[in-house]
C-alpha positions in Angstrom: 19.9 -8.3 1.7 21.7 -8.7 -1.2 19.4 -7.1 -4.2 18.9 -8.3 -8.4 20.9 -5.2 -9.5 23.8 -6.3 -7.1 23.6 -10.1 -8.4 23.9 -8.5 -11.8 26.5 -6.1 -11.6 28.5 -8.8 -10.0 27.7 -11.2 -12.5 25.9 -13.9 -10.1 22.9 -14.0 -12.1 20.0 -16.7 -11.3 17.1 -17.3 -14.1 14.6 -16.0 -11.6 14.0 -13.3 -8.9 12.7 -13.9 -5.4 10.2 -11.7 -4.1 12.2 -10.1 -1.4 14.4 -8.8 -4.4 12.0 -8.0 -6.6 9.9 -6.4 -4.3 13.1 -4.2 -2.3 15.0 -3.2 -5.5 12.8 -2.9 -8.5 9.4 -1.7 -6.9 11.9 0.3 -5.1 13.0 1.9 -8.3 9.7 3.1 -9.9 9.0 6.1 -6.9 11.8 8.2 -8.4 9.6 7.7 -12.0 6.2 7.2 -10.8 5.2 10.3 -12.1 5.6 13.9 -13.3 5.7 16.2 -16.0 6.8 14.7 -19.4 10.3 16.6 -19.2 13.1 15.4 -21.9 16.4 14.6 -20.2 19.4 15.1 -21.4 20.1 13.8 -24.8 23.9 12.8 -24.6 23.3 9.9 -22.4 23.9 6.2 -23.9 24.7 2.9 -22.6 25.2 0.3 -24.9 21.7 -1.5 -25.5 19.6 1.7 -25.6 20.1 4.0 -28.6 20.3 7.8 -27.1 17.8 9.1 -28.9 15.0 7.0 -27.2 15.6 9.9 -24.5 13.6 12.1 -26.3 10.7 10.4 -26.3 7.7 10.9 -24.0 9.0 8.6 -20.6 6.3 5.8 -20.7 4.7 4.1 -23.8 1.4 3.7 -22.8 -0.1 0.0 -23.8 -3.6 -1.1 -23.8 -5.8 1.3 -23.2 -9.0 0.0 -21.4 -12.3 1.7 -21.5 -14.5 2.9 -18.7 -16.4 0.0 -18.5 -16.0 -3.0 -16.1 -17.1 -5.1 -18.4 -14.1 -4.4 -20.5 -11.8 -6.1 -17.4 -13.4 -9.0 -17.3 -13.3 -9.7 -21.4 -9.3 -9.2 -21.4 -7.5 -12.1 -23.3 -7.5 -15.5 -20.7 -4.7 -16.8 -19.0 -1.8 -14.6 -18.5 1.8 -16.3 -19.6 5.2 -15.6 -18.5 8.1 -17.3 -19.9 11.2 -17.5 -17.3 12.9 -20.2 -19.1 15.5 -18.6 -21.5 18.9 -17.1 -20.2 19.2 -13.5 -19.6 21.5 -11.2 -21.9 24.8 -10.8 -20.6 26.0 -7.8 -19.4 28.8 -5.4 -20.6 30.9 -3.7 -18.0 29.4 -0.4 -18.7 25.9 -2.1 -17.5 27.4 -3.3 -14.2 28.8 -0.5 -13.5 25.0 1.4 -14.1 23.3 -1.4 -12.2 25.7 -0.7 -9.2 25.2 3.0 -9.3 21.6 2.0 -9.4 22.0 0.1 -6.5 23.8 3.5 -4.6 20.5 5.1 -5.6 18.1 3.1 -4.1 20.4 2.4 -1.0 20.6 6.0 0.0 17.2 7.2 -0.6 18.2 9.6 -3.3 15.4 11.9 -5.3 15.0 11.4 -9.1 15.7 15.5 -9.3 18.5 15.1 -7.8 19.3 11.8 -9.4 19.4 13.7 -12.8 21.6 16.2 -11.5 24.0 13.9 -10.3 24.3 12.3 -13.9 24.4 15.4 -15.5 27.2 16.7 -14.0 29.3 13.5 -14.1 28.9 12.8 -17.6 29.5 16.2 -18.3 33.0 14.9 -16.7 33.1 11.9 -18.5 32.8 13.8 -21.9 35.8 15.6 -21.2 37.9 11.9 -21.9 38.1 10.5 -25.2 39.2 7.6 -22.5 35.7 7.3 -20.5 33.2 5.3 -22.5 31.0 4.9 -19.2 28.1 6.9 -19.2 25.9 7.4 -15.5 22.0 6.5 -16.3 19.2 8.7 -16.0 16.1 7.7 -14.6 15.0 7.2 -17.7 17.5 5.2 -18.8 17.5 3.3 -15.7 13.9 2.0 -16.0 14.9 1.1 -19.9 17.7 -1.1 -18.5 15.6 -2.6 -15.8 13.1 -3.3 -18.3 16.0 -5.3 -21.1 17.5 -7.4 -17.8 14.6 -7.8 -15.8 11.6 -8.3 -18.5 10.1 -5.4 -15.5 8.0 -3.4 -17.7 6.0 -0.6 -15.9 2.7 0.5 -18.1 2.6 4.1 -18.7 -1.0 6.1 -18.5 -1.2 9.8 -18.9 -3.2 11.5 -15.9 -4.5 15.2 -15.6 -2.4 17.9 -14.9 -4.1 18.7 -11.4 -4.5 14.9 -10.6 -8.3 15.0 -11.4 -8.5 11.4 -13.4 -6.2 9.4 -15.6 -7.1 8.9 -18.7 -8.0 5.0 -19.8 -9.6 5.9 -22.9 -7.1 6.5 -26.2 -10.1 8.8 -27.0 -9.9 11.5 -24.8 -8.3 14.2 -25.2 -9.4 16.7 -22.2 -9.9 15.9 -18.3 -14.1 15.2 -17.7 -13.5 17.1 -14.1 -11.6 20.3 -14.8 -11.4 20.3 -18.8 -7.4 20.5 -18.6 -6.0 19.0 -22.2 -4.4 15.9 -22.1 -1.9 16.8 -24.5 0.7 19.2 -25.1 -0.6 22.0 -27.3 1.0 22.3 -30.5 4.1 19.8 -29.1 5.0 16.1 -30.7 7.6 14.0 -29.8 10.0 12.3 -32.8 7.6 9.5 -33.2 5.0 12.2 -34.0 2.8 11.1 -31.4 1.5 13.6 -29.0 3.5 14.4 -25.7 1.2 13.9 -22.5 1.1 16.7 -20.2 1.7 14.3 -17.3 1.7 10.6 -17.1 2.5 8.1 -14.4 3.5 4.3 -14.3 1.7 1.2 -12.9 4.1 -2.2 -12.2 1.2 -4.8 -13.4 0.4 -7.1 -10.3 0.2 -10.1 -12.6 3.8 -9.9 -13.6 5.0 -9.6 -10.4 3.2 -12.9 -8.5 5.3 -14.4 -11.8 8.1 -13.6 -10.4 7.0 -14.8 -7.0 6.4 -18.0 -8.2 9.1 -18.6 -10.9 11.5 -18.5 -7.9 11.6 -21.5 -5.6 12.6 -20.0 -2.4 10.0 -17.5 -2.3 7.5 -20.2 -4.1 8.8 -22.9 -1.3 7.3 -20.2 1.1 4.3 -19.0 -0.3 3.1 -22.8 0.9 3.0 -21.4 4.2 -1.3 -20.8 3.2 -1.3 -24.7 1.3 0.0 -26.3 4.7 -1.9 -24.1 6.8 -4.4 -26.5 9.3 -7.2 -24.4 11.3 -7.0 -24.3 15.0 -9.7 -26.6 16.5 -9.7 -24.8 19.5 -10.7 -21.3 17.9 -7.6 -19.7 17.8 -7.0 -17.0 15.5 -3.6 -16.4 14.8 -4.2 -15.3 10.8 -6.5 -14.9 8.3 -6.5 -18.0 7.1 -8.6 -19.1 10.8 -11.2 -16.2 10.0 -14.7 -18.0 9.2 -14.8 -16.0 6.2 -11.9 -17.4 4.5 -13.7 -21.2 5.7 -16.1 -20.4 4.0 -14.8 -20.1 0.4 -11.9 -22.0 0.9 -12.7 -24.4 -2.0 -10.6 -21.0 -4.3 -7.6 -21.9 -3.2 -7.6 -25.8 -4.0 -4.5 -25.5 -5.8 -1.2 -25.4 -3.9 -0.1 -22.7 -5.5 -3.2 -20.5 -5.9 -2.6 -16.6 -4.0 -4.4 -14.9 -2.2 -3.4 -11.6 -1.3 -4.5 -8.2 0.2 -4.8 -4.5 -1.4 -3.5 -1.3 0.8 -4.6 2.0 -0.4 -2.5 4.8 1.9 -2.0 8.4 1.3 1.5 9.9 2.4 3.5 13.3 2.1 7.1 12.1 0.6 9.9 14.2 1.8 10.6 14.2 -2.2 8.1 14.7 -4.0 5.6 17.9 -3.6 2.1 17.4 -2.7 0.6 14.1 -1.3 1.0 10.6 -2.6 -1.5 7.7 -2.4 0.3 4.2 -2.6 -1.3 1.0 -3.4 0.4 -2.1 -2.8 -0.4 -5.9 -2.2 0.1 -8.2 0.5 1.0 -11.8 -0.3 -1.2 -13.4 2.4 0.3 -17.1 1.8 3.5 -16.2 3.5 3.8 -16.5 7.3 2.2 -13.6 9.1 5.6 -13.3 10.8 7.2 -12.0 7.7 4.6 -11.0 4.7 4.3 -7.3 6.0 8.0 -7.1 5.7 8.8 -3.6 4.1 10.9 -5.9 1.3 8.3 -8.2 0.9 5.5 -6.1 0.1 4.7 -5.7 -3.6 4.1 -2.1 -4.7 1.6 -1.4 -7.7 1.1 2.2 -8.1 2.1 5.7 -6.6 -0.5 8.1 -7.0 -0.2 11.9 -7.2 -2.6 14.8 -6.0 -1.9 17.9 -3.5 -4.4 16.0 -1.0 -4.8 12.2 -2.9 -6.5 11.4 -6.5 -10.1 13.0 -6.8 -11.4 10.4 -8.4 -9.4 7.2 -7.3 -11.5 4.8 -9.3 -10.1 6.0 -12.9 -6.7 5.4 -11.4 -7.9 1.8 -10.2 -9.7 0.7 -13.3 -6.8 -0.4 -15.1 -5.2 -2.0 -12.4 -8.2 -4.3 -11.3 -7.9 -5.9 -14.7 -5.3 -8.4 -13.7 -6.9 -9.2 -10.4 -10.7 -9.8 -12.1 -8.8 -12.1 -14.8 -6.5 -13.7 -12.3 -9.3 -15.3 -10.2 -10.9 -16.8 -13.0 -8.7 -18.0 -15.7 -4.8 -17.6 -13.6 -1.7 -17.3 -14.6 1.3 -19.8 -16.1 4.6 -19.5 -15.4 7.2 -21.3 -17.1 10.7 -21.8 -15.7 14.0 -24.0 -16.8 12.8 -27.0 -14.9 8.3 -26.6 -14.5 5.5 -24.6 -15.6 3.5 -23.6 -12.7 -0.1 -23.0 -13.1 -2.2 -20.7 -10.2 -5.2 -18.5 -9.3 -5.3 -15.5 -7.6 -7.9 -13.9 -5.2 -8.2 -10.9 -3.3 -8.8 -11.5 0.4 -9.9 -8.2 1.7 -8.9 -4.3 1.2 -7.4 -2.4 3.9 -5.8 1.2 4.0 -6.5 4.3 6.0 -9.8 5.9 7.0 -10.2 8.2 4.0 -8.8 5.5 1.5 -12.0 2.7 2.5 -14.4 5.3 2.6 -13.3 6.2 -1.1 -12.7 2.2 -1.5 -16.0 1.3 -0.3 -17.8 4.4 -2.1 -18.9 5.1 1.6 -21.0 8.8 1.6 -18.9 10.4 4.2 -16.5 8.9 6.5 -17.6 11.6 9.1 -21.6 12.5 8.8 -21.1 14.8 10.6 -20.9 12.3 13.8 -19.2 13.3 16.8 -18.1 16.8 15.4 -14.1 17.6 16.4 -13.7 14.6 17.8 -13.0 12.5 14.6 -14.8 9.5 15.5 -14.8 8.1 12.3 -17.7 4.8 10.7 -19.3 5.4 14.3 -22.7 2.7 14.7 -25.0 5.5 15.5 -28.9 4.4 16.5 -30.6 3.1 13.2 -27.2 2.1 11.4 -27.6 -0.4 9.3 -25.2 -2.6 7.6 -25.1 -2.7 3.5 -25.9 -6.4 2.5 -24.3 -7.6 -1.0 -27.3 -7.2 -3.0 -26.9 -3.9 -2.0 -23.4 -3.7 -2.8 -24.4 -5.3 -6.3 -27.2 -4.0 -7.0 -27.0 0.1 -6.3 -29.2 2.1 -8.1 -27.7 5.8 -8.0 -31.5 7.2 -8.5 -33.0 5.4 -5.5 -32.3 7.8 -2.3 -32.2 4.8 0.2 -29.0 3.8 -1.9 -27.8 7.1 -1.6 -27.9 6.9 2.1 -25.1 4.9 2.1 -23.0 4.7 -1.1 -22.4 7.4 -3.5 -21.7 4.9 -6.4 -21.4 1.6 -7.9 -18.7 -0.2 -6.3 -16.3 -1.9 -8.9 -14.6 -4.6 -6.1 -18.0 -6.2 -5.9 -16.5 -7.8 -9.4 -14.0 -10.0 -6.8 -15.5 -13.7 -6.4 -13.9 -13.2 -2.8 -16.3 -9.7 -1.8 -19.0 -11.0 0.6 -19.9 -8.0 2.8 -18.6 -5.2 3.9 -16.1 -6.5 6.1 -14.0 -6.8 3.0 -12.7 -3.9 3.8 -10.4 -4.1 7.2 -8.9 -1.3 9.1 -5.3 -2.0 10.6 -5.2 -1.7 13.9 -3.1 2.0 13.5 -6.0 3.2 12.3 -8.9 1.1 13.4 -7.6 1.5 17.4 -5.0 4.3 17.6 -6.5 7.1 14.9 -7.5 10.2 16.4 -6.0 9.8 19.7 -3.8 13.0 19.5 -6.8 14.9 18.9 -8.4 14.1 22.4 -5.1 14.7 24.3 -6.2 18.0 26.1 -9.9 18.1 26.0 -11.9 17.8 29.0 -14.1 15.4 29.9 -15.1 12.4 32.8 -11.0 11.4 32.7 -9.1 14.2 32.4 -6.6 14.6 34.7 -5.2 17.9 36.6 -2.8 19.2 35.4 -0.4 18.4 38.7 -1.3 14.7 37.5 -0.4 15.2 34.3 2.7 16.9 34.9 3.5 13.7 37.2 3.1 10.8 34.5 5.5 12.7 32.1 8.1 13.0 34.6 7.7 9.6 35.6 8.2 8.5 32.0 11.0 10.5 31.8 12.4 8.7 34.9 12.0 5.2 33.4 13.0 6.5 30.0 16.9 4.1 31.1 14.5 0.8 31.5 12.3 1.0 28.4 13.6 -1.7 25.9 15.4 -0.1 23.0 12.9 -2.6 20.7 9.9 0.3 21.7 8.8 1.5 18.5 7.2 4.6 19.9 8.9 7.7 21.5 9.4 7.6 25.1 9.4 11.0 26.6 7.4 13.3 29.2 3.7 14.2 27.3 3.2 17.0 28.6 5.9 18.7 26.9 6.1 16.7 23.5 2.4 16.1 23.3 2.3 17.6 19.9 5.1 15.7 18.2 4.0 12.4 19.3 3.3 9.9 16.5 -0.1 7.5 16.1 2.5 4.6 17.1 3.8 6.6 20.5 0.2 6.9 21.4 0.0 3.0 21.1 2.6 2.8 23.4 1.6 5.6 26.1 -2.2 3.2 25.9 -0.7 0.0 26.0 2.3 1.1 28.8 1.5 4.0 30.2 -2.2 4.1 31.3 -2.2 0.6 33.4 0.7 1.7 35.3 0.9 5.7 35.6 -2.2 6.9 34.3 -4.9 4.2 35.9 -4.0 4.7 39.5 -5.5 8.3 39.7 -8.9 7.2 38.6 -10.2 7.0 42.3 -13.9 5.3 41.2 -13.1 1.7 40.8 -15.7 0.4 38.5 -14.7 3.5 36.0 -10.7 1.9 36.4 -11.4 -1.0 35.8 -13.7 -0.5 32.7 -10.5 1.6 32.1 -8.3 -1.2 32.3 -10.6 -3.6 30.2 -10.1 -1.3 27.6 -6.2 -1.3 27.5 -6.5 -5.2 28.1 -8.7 -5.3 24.9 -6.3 -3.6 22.8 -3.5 -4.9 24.4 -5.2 -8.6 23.1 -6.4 -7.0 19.5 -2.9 -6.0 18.6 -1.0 -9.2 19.4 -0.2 -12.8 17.3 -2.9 -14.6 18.5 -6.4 -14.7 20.1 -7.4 -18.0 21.8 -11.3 -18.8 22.2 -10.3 -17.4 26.1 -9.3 -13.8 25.0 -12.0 -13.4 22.5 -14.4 -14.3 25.5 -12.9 -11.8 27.5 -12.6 -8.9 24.8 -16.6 -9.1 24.7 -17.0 -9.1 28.5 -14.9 -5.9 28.7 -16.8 -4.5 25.6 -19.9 -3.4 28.2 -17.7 -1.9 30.9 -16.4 0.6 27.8 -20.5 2.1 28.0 -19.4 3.4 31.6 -16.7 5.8 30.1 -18.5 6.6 26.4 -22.6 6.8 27.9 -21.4 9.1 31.2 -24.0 7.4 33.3 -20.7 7.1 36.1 -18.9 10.2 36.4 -15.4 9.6 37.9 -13.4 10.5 40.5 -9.7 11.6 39.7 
């Protein structure tokens, strides 16, 4: 797909960007400066809108700072603007030729170490030309020139050295977890500010929906969720058919009013030492068929920490500003031909097991249920659902609060937050997670290993037939048990077990509550549900007690 930085460099520039574009090139661009240490590049580079000396300076200004106080996101100035009307400056040759070595950046995945030693070395080699104006752009540079073409300004915060918080207030000066300074000792940069130890960057939501709708493709699109008519037959084939969406429905009036989702992930990048915790927002207007497109996906944040943030609400705070002001005052886009005018709400939070628990302020994730089996938000025997009041209202000295929550949850700010359901477990992790770890240990259905050695070389055997579309791995597990991913596992449930695995269970009603269990998964992870499927996921959901209360022990 043809990317901003390529329309640039070849001079086919449009007054607006479309959100597969914005999304796949500059969100794209921010990993390689996400964050580190405040290290100076080089100080010969120059192209011919930045002055060099800019390099010395600390990476990221940082803007507003906002205090630790929720009450300080909801008082930010009303009704964010954005002004896509005027022409955009015209580029020198120099500037194309950066954009396109940009582009070879991006395209092949390279690291922002390396990235600087690739410009090093070829400027070095430029240098040695009186002939070769062209300079190569550091990363640094890079994200200035994205900033003058695009108007793609990433806010710069200053975090602790060992990932403990981020600092939102311009006060401090030392981490409240570990004591670390904030600040370089003894150091300043030319503008006789202080240099950060570390900082990181944060694309601001608000300016990216802008872009959304300033273009008219991607705005044509987005009124996917304004046409949308509810099946009348029950059918759910999207959010949007969901009784909790019906019920507050009157939000998104407009025809141009968002609503979107928040993913909180943790990752280990082949690049980048240590763990990283992405969060990133789902445009939930366009078609379901297409909005979790990796290029369509609008990335916010990149987090650092050797296992994830300690404390992920300082890293939050300043981000749920645009969110808690978008919902209530909106944004305004102006363009060459219309201003558009829209509100934005957040629909529901989803991420991985450890991210909700932190994203809910759940106590534990585990509890100590179900010990090395990973069984994780189990409904044990007096489990009892948080309301909203308690949500709202937690008092951190009453220990029936405590029971549940281990703070006061910041979300509950969202006019869209209703119950705990806000928060939604894909179905990677809500159905597949944890399945490697049971691969092995015995119990009512494991299988001999003669059995066992069977199914793998029968998958083996119809490894020529599989469709090449498969996303998992399709080889014997027996022998590549351990190097099969959450998505293989998917597969060996959804393929494997009705036709290798379910024929050895000898004790009918234990197959067949066996095979009411693939069915209901099979049914959970596709397009649709009619009012029929959902029927028959609940029917099977009693014939799962036969496996999970071993009242039938079966015969293999």
């Amino acid at each position: 797909m043809t990317n901003r930085a390529e329309l640039l460099a070849n001079g086919k520039v449009s007054q607006t960007v479309s959100l597969p574009d914005q999304s796949q090139f500059i969100s794209a661009m921010i990993p390689n400066l996400a964050f580190g240490e405040n290290i100076n590049t080089s100080s010969n580079e120059d192209i011919d809108i930045i002055d060099s000396t800019e390099d010395d300076k600390p990476m990221y200004d940082v803007g507003e700072e906002c205090e630790n106080d929720i009450d300080e996101i909801e008082d930010t100035t009303p009704l964010l603007g954005f002004d896509f009307s005027q022409p955009l400056p015209v580029l020198s040759n120099n500037e194309k030729k950066n954009l396109a070595f940009m582009q070879l950046i991006q395209e092949f995945g390279i690291s922002c170490q390396a990235h600087k030693k690739i410009v090093e070395h070829f400027n070095q080699i430029f240098n040695c030309s009186i002939n070769i104006t062209y300079q190569a752009c550091s990363p640094h540079l890079e994200n200035k020139l994205l900033e003058h073409f695009l108007g793609i300004k990433a806010d710069g915060y200053n975090i602790c050295i060992r990932d403990c918080m981020q600092f939102n207030n311009k006060n401090d000066i030392a981490c409240v977890k570990c004591g670390e300074a904030r600040y370089r000792n003894g150091q300043t940069s030319k503008s006789d500010t202080r240099v950060p130890v570390r900082s990181i960057v944060q694309l601001p939501l608000a300016r990216q929906l802008a872009l959304c709708l300033a273009d008219d493709k991607t705005r044509a699109e987005m009124l996917y969720h304004h046409n949308h008519q509810s099946s009348q037959d029950g059918q759910k084939a999207d959010i949007f058919n969901g009784h909790v969406y019906q019920s507050m429905k009157h939000l998104f009036s407009g025809e141009n009013n968002i609503a979107i989702s928040l993913s909180i992930d943790g990752f280990n990048s082949h690049n980048v030492s240590g763990s990283v915790t992405i969060i990133h927002a789902t445009v939930l207007n366009l078609s379901p068929t297409i909005h979790y497109e990796k290029n369509r996906m609008i990335q916010i944040a990149m987090l650092p920490g050797r296992t994830g943030p300690r404390d992920i609400w300082f890293f939050l705070e300043p981000m749920l500003r645009d969110p808690c002001l978008l919902q209530t005052e909106g944004i305004e886009v102006k363009t060459l031909t219309m201003t558009i005018r829209a509100k934005m709400h957040v629909l529901m939070a989803t991420g991985d097991i450890l991210a909700l628990a932190k994203l809910a302020c759940h106590v534990d994730h585990t509890m100590g249920q179900t010990p090395k089996h990973d069984q994780y938000f189990r409904m044990l025997l007096g489990t009892q659902t948080c309301s909203l009041e308690s949500f709202r209202n937690y008092n951190l000295a009453s220990s029936e609060d405590r029971k549940g929550l281990n703070g006061q949850l910041l979300l509950v700010v969202m006019e869209t937050f209703s119950d705990p359901f806000f928060f939604v477990l894909d179905e990677i992790h809500g159905l597949c997670h944890g399945i490697d770890k049971q691969y092995g240990i015995k119990h009512p259905l494991y299988l001999s290993l003669a059995t066992q050695r069977e199914i793998g070389a029968a998958m083996v055997a119809a490894k020529s037939t599989i469709p090449t579309s498969l996303h998992g791995v399709w080889r014997d597990v027996t022998k590549n048990a351990s190097f099969f991913r959450t998505v293989d596992w998917a597969d060996f449930l959804l393929f494997v077990v009705p036709t290798l695995v379910a024929e050895h269970v000898l004790d009918s009603v234990t197959q067949k509550a066996l095979l009411g269990l693939v069915q209901t998964c099979n049914l959970l992870m596709s397009w649709e549900l009619s009012a029929e499927n959902q029927t028959l996921m609940r029917s099977h959901h009693w014939k799962n007690r036969v496996i999970s209360s071993g009242s039938n022990v079966p015969k293999m």
